[in-house]
N, C-alpha and C positions, 0 to 999 in steps of 0.2 A: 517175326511178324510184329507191327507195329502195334500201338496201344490202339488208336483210334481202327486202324483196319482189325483188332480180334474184339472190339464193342459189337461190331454188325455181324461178328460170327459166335455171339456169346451162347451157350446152350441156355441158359437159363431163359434170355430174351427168347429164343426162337422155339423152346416150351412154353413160355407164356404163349407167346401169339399163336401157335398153334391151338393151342384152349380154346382161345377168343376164337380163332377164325373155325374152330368144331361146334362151337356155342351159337355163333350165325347163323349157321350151316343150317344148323338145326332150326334155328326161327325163322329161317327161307323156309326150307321144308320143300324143297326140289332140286335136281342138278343146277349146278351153274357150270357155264362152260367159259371159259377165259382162254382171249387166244393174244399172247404176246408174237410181238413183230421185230424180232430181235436175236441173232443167233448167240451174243453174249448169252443171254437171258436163259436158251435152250440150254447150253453146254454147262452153265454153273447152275441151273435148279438142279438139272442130270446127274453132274457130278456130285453138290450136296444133299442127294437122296433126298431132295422136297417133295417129290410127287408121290413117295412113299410113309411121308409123313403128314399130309393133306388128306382129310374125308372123303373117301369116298365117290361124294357125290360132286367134288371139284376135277372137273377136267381141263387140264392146260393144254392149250392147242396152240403145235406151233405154226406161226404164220411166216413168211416171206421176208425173214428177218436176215436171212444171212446175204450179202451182195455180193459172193462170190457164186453163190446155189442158182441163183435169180440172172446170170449172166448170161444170155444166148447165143446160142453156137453160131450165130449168123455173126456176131463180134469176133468172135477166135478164127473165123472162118477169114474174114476181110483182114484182119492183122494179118494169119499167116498168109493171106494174098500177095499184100504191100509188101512182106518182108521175101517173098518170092519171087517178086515181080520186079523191085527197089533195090534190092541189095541192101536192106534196112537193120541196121541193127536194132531189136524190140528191146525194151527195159517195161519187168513189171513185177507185180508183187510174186512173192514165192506160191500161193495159195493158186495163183491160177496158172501155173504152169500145167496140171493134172486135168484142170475144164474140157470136158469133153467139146472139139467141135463137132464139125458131121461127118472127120473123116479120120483126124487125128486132134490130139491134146495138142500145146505147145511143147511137154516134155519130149513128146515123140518125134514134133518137127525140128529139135531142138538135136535128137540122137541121129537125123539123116543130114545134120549140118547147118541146118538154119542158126544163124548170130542170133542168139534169146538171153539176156543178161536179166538175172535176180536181182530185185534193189529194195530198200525197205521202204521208198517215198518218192516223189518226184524230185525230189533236189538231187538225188544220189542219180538219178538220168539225166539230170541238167549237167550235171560232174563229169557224165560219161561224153557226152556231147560237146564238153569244152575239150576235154582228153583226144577225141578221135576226129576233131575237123573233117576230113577227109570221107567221113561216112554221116549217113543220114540216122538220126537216133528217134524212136518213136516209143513214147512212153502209153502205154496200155493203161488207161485208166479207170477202174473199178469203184463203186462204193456208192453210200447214202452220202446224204448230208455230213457227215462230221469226216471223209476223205475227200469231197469236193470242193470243201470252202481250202483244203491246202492246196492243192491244186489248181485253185481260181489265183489266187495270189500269183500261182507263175505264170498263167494266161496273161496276167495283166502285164509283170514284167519285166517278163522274157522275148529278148529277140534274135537268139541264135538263130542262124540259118538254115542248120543242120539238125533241129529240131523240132516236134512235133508231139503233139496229143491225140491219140485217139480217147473221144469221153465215150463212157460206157456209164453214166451215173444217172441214179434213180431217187426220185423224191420219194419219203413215207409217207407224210401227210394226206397226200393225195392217192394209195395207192390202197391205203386205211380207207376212202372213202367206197371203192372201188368194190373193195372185201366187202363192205357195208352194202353195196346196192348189188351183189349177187342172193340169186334165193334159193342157191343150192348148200350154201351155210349156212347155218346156228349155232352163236354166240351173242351174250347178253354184255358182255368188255371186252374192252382192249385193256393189257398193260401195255404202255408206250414203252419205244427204246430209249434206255439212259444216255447211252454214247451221242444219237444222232437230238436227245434234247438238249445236251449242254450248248450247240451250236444253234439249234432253232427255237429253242426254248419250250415254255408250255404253252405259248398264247394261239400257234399255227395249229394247235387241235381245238378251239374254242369251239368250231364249226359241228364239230361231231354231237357233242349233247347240244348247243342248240338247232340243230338243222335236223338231224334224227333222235334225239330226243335217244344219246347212248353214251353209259359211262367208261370213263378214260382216270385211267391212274399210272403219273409219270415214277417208273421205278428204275433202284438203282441194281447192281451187282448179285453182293453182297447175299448170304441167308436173311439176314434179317430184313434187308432194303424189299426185296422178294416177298417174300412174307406180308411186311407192309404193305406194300404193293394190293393185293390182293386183298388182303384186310380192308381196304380203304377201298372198295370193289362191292367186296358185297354190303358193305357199310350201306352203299349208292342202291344198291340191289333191295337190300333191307327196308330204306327208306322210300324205295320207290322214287327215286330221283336221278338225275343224272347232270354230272359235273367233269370235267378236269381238275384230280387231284395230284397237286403236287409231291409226291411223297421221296425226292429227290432235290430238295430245296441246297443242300450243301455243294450241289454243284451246277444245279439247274437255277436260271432265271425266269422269270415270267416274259421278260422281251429277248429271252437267248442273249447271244453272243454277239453284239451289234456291230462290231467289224468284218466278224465274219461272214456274215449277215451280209455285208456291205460288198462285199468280194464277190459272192456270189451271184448277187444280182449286177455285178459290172459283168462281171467274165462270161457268163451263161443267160440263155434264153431257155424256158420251159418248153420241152417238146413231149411227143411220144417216144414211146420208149419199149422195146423189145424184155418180154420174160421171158423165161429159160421155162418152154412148154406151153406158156400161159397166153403166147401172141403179141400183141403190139396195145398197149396200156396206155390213154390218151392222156399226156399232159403229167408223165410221171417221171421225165427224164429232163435230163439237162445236156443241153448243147453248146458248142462254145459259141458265144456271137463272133455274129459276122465282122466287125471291127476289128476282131483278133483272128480270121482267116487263117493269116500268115502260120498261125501256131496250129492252126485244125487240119490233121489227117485225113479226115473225111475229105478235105475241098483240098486239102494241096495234091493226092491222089484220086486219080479220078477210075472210082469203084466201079465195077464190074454188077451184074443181077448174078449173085450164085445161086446154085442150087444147095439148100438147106434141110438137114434133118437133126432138127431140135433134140429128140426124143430117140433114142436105138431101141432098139426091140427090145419089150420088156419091161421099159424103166418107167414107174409112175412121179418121177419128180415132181412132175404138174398136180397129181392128188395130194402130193405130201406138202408141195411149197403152199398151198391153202387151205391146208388141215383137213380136206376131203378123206384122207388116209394116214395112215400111219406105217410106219419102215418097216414092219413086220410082216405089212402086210401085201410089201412086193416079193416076187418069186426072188430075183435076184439078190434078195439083205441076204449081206454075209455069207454069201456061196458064189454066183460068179462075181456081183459088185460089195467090194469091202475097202477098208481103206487103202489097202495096199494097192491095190487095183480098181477105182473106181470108175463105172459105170455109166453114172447116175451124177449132175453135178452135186443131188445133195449128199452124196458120200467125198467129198473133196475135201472140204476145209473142215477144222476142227469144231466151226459154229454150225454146220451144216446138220441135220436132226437129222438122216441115217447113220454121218458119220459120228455124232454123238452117239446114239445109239449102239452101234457097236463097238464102240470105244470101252462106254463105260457098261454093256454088256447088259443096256435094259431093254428085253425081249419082251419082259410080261405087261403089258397096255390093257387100261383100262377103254374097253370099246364103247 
């Protein structure tokens, strides 16, 4: 392990701030509840045992951070269409092979013969697509903000023939505000995602404390970045204030990443956008523009009305993807949905908070 990566995993650091942040605690003098938007976030507080090292009366709530969890079966449903229907061979990440649609995963359409090729990015689909002339390639594409701006770049240009994007991508900023104007939640912060701030920076949450008048702290990985995080949380809590703090400054900007930045807004239009359980989310997705047609799946096939079922019997993903619930608290954790066999999309990828949960075997929730 590196020098600078085992500073943020230092014991001594992450017993001091633990003090500090039981010594706040204490002069709050009530729960705080904190709900990060981040499956990173989920899987490495999990894995280093933070929420068993935090007071009590701090509960982390995970929210709608993972963009593999948040994908709707109505997208796996229309890929495996096109590739039924086209003779398409699909390229997409390994994570969402296992995506529940509404009738099968792509693993399964993939064991009765469907062409479904694993890739680590869209360049490696663009690779496959100069490779196979002859057949149509349609890259599935998932994610926030920090897998769309690489993807925007090929939108712009890319002119194979034989090639194609389905976008499947979802904004945080606006889906944070979304969380914020339900009132079947309470929470008093957000910790921001570090991954999708390095590319949008901290300035696209300015909106949050001044429009609602609610604290935001951009954090990183790391135990200690965590920690911080939150430290700098009820800091805001304490004071009775409310800001965007950067506590992620060694790789976050305040104006983000302005190329990327810049891709984004060529290749994509803001649309609505489909959650996995949660319905159609207005102005939370990205679409490719119409200038780039040539490359969008949606409009060079011409989709079909399926019939969709988001949800199979049983699975509360929709309670869990916005902290209404927790993994313990569906019939199926870890008995018919686990990771071996997932269910539920939040049992799928390794960021997803059931399948953390039964990864690293943390049953016991504070309710």
């Amino acid at each position: 392990m590196s020098e600078p990566t085992q500073k943020y995993r230092d014991k001594e650091l992450v017993d001091a701030l633990i003090k500090k942040i039981k010594q706040l605690t204490e002069q709050i003098g009530e729960k705080a509840r904190i709900m990060h938007v981040c499956g990173t976030h989920e899987h490495d507080l999990v894995k280093a045992g933070l929420r068993s090292l935090l007071p009590k009366e701090i509960d982390l709530i995970a929210g709608p951070g993972c963009p593999v969890c948040v994908s709707s079966a109505q997208d796996v449903d229309e890929v495996l269409w096109i590739a039924d229907n086209h003779n398409v061979i699909i390229a997409t990440f390994g994570d969402m092979m296992r995506v529940p649609g509404s009738k099968e995963s792509l693993y399964q359409a993939q064991g009765r013969g469907v062409d479904i090729r694993v890739v680590y990015g869209v360049s490696d689909a663009i690779k496959l697509a100069e490779q196979t002339p002859d057949r149509d390639v349609l890259f599935f594409s998932v994610g926030f903000e920090t897998t769309s701006c690489v993807t925007a770049a090929e939108v712009i240009r890319t002119t194979l023939p034989n090639f194609s994007i389905y976008s499947s991508h979802k904004l945080v900023p606006p889906a944070m505000e979304l969380l914020l104007q339900r009132d079947d939640l309470e929470f008093q912060g957000f910790l921001a995602p570090g991954h999708v701030s390095t590319i949008i920076g901290a300035k696209p949450y300015d909106f949050i404390p001044e429009k609602y008048d609610f604290p935001v702290a951009v954090a990183g990985f790391e135990p200690v970045d965590i920690l911080v995080g939150i430290y700098a949380l009820l800091k805001q809590f304490n004071e009775n204030t409310s800001r965007v703090d950067n506590m992620y400054k060694r790789y976050v900007r305040y104006e983000g990443n302005v190329a990327a930045l810049k891709a984004l807004e060529e290749a994509y239009v803001v649309s609505d956008a489909r959650w996995r359980g949660l319905g159609v989310w207005p102005d939370t997705g990205h679409e490719i523009d119409d200038k780039y047609s040539h490359i969008d799946a949606k409009k060079k096939y011409e989709l079909p009305e399926l019939e969709v079922t988001d949800l199979h019997s049983g699975c509360i993903c929709d309670e869990i993807l916005v902290g209404k619930s927790k993994p313990h608290k569906c019939k199926l954790f870890n008995k018919a949905c686990r990771p071996d066999h997932p269910i539920g999309a939040c049992m799928v990828s390794h960021e997803g908070t059931c399948n953390v949960a039964a990864t690293y075997e943390e049953i016991v929730w504070e309710d």
